[in-house]
C-alpha positions as CSV (number, residue, x, y, z in Angstrom):
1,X,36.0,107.5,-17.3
2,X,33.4,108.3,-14.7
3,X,34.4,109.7,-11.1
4,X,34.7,107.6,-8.6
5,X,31.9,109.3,-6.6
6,X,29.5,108.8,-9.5
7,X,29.8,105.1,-9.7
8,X,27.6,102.7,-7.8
9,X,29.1,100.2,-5.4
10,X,28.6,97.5,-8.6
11,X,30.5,99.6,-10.7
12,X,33.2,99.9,-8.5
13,X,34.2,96.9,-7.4
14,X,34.0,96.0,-10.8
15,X,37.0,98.6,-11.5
16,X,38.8,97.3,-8.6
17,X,38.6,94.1,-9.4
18,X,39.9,94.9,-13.1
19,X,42.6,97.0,-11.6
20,X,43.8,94.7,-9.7
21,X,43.8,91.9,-12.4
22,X,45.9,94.3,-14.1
23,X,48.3,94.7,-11.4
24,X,48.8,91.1,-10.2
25,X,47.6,88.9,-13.4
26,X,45.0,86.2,-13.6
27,X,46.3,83.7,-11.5
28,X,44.4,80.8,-13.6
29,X,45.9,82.1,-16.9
30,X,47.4,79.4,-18.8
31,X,45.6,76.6,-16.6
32,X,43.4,74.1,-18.3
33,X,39.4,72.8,-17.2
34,X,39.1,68.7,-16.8
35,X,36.7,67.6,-19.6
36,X,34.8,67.1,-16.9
37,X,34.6,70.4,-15.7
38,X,34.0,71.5,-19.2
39,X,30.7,69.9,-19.8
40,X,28.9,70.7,-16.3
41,X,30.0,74.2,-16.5
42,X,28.0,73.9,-20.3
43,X,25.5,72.8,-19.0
44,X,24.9,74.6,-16.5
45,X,25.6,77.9,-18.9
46,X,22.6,76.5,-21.2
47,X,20.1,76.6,-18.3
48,X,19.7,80.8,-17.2
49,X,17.2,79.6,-14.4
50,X,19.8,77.8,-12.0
51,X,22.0,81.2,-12.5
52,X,22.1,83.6,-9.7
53,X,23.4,87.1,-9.1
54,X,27.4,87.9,-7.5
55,X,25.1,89.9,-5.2
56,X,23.3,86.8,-4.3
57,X,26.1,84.9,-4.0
58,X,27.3,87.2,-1.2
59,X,24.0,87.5,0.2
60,X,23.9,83.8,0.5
61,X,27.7,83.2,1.7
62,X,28.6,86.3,3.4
């Protein structure tokens, strides 16, 4: 396991975020997707150009 120092800012909150899952649980364990759901998420997993980055994401809604 790499020291905390060496990590990049990606890295880390990527072990926080898996800590913490560990810790509290996955809330949405257990819980099923509407059919519905299902198939646009497919769908939208098939095509890698409407995909964008977490940093995006926050970029864009931050």
């Amino acid at each position: 396991m790499p020291k905390v120092r060496d990590m990049s800012i990606d890295d880390l909150e990527h072990f926080i975020e898996q800590k913490l899952l560990e810790v509290l649980g996955d809330p949405d364990a257990g819980l099923q997707l509407k059919e519905e759901f299902r198939r646009k998420l497919e769908e939208r997993i098939k095509d890698p150009s409407k995909r964008i980055s977490h940093h995006e994401v926050l970029n864009r809604f931050a």
